[in-house]
C-alpha positions, 0 to 999 in steps of 0.5 A, a space after each residue: 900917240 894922237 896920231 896913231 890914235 887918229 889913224 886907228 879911227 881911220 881903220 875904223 870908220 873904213 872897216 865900217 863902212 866896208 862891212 856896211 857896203 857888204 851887209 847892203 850887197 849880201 841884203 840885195 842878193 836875198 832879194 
């Protein structure tokens, strides 16, 4: 159960930053 816990956290911070990388790239093209 900690596992599956920690690895649904690990999906997290990736989709997080996933989503943060693509809010950068779509800012840099309305520049």
């Amino acid at each position: 159960m900690k596992l599956k816990s920690h690895f649904l956290q690990w999906l997290f911070s990736i989709f997080k930053s996933k989503k943060l990388i693509y809010k950068v790239l779509f800012y840099d093209q309305n520049l």
